[in-house]
C-alpha positions as CSV (number, residue, x, y, z in Angstrom):
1,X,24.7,-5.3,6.8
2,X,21.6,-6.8,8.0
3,X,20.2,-10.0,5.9
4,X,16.8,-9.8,4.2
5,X,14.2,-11.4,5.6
6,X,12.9,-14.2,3.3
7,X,9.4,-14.1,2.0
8,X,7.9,-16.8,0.8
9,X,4.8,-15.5,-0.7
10,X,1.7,-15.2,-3.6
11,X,-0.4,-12.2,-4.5
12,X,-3.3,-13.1,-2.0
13,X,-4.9,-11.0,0.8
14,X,-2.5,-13.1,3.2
15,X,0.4,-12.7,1.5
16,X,0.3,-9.0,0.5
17,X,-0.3,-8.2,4.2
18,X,3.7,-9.5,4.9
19,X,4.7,-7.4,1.8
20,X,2.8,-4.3,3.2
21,X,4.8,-4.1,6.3
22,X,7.8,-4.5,4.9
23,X,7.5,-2.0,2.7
24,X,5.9,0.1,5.2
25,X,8.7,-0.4,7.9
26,X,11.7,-0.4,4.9
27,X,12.6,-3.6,6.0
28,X,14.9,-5.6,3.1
29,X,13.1,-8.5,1.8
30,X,13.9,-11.3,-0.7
31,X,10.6,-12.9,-2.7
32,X,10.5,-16.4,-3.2
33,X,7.1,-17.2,-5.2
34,X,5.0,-20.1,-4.0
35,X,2.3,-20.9,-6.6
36,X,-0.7,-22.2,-5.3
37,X,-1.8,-23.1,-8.2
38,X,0.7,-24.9,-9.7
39,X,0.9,-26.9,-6.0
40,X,4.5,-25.3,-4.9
41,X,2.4,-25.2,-1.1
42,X,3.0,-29.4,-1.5
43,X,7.1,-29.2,-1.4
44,X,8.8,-30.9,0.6
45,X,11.6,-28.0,1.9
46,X,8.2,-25.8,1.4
47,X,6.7,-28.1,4.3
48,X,9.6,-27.4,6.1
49,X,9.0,-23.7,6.8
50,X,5.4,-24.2,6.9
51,X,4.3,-27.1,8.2
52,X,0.4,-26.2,7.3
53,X,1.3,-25.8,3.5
54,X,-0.1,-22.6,3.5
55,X,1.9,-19.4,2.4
56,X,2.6,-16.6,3.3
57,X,5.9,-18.2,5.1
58,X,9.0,-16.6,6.4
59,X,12.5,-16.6,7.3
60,X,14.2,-14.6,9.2
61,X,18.2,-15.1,8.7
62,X,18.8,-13.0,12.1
63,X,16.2,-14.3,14.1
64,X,16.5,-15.5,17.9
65,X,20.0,-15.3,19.1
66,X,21.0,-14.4,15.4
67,X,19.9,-17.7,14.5
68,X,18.1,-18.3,11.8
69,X,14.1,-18.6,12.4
70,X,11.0,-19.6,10.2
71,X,7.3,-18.5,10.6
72,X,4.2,-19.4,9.1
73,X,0.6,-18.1,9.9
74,X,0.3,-14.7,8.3
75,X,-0.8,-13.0,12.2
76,X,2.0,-14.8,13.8
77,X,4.5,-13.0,11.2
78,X,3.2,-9.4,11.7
79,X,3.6,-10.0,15.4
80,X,7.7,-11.1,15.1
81,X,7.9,-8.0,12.7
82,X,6.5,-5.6,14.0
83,X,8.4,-6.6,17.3
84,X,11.5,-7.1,16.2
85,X,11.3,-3.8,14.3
86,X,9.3,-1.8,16.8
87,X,7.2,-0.3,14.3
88,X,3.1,-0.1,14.4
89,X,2.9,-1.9,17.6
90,X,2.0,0.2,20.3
91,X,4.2,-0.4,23.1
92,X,1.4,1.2,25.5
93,X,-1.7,-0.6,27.0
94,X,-4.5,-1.0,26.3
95,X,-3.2,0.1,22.5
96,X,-1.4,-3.3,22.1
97,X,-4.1,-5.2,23.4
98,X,-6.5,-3.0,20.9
99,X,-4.1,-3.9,18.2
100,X,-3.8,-8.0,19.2
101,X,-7.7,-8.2,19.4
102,X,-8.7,-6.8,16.5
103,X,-5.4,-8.9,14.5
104,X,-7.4,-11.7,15.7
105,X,-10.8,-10.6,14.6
106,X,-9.4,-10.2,11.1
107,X,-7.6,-13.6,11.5
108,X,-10.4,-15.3,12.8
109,X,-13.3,-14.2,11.4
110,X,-13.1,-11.1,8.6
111,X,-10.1,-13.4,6.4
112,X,-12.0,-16.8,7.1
113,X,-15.9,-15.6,6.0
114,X,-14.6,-13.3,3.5
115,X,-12.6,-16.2,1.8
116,X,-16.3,-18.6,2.2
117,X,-17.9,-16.2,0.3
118,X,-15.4,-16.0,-2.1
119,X,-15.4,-19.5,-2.8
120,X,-18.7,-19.7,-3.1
121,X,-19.9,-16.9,-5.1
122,X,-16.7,-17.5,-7.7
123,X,-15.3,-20.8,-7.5
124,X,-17.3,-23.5,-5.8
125,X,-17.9,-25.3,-9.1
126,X,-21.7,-25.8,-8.2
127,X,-23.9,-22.8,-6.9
128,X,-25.1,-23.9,-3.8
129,X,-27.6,-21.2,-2.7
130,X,-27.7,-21.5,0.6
131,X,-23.8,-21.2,1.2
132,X,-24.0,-18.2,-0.9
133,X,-26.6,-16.7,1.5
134,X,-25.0,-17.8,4.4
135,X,-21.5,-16.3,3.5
136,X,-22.9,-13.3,2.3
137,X,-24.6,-12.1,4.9
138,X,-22.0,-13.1,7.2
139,X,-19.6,-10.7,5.2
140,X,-21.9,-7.8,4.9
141,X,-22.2,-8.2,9.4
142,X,-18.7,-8.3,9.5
143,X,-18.3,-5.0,7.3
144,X,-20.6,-3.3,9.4
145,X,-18.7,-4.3,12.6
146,X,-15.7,-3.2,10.9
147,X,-17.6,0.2,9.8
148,X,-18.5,0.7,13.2
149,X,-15.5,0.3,14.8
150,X,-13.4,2.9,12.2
151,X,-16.5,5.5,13.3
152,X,-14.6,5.2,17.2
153,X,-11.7,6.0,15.7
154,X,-9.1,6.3,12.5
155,X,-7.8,3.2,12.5
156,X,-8.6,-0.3,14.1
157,X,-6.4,-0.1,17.0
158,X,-7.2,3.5,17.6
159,X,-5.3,6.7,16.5
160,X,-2.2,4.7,15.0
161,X,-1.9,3.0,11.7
162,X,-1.0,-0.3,13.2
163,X,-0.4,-4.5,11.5
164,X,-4.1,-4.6,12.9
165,X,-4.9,-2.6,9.9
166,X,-2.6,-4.0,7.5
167,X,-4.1,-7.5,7.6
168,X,-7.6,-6.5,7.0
169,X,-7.0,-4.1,4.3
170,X,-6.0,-6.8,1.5
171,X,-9.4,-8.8,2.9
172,X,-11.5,-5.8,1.7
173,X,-10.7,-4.8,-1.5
174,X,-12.7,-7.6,-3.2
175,X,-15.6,-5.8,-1.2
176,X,-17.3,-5.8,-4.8
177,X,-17.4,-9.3,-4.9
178,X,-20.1,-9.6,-1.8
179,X,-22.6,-7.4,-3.7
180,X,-21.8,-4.6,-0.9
181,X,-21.2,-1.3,-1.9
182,X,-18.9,1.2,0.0
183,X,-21.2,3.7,0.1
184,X,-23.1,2.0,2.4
185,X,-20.2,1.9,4.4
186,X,-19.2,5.7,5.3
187,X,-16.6,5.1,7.6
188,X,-15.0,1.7,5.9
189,X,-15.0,4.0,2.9
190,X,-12.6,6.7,4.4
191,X,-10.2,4.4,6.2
192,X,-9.9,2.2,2.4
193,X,-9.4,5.1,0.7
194,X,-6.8,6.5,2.5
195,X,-4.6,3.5,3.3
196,X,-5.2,2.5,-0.6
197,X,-3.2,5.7,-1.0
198,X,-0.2,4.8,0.5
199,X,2.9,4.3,-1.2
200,X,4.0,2.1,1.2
201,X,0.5,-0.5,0.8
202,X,0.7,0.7,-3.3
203,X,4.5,-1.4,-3.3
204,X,3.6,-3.9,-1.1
205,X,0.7,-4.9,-3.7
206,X,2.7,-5.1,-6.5
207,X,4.6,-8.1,-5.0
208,X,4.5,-11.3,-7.5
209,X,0.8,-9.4,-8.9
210,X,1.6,-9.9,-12.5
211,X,2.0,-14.0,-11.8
212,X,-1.5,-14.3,-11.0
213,X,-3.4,-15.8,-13.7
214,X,-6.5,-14.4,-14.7
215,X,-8.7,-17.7,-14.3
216,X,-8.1,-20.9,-12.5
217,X,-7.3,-24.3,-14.3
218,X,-8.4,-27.8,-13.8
219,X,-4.8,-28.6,-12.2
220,X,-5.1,-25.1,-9.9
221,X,-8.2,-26.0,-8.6
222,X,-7.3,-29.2,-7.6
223,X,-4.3,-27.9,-5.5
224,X,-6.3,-25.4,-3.9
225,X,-9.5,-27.0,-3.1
226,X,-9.1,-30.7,-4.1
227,X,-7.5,-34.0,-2.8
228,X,-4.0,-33.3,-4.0
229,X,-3.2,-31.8,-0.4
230,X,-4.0,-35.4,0.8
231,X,-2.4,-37.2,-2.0
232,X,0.9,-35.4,-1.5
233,X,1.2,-36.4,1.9
């Protein structure tokens, strides 16, 4: 019987894309919550899995040589998985290299701005005008680079529902947020719709979703965007 891979997770775009392909690929999992909030990024045996005390984390109980084998970095982890699994990673070139770059644009750039204007629009605790502009417009470019590319073709990395498209989908359903509207957005608007359809993606977002809280605290912001990541160390 095959062990379940560990999944140390919370309901953010970073973490649902882990819980997507799992479900996706049927792959047994175990869910071990890490609350941001509350500062559970900041334990020591935490740190040990992921050094960058940042979540989502993994472990795989049958890694390398049946040993067992930790992961952090949310990319990193759809890489072993989908590997390991042979499942939406073209085995092909230049499909796997279609699938690595665009991993990496969403890694790079899509999750990074996306998250800046996030903070700034919703939680900075001052409204700085000219971050808001900055991050804005930066996400509204990125939508229409992402719009352009699913008007080449059904998915990011081409005909094939790939772990390209599973980490940008969680990014883009607080599109709302950057005063964009989908509409505006033909082709995003098909390729959202339909993967927002699937049970697969529908089970994977379900994962630890009624633990969020509906507003931050004092003590949650302070784990996520004040000093206590220094003080801990």
């Amino acid at each position: 019987m095959t062990a379940p891979i560990e999944l140390y997770t919370w309901p953010t775009p970073n973490g649902f894309k882990v819980s997507i392909f799992l479900e996706e690929a049927g792959v047994p999992y175990t869910v071990h919550a890490i609350d941001i909030g509350a500062g559970d990024q900041f334990d020591p045996d935490f740190l040990k899995i992921s050094p960058n005390n940042k979540m989502p984390a993994m472990v795989d109980p049958e890694g390398p040589d049946g040993q067992p084998y930790s992961l952090f970095e949310s990319g990193a982890i759809l890489i072993y998985l989908a590997e390991k699994y042979g499942r939406f990673w073209p085995q092909s070139h230049p499909a796997r290299h279609d699938t690595i770059k665009w991993l990496m644009w969403q890694m790079g750039g899509f999750g990074p701005m996306l998250g800046q204007a996030n903070h700034f629009r919703v939680y900075a605790p001052e409204k700085l005008p000219y971050a808001i502009d900055r991050y804005t417009n930066e996400a509204r470019r990125l939508y229409s680079v992402l719009d352009r590319r699913l008007g080449e073709a059904a998915y990011l990395a081409g005909d094939d529902y790939s772990i390209a498209d599973m980490a940008t989908f969680p990014w883009t359903r607080s599109y709302e947020r950057h005063e964009l509207s989908i509409d505006d957005f033909p082709n995003f608007k098909r390729w959202f719709e339909e993967i927002n359809e699937r049970p697969a993606v529908k089970r994977g977002l379900q994962v630890l979703a009624d633990r969020r809280p509906p507003k931050l605290t004092d003590d949650a912001r302070r784990n996520l965007f004040g000093e206590a990541q220094y003080q801990r160390r």
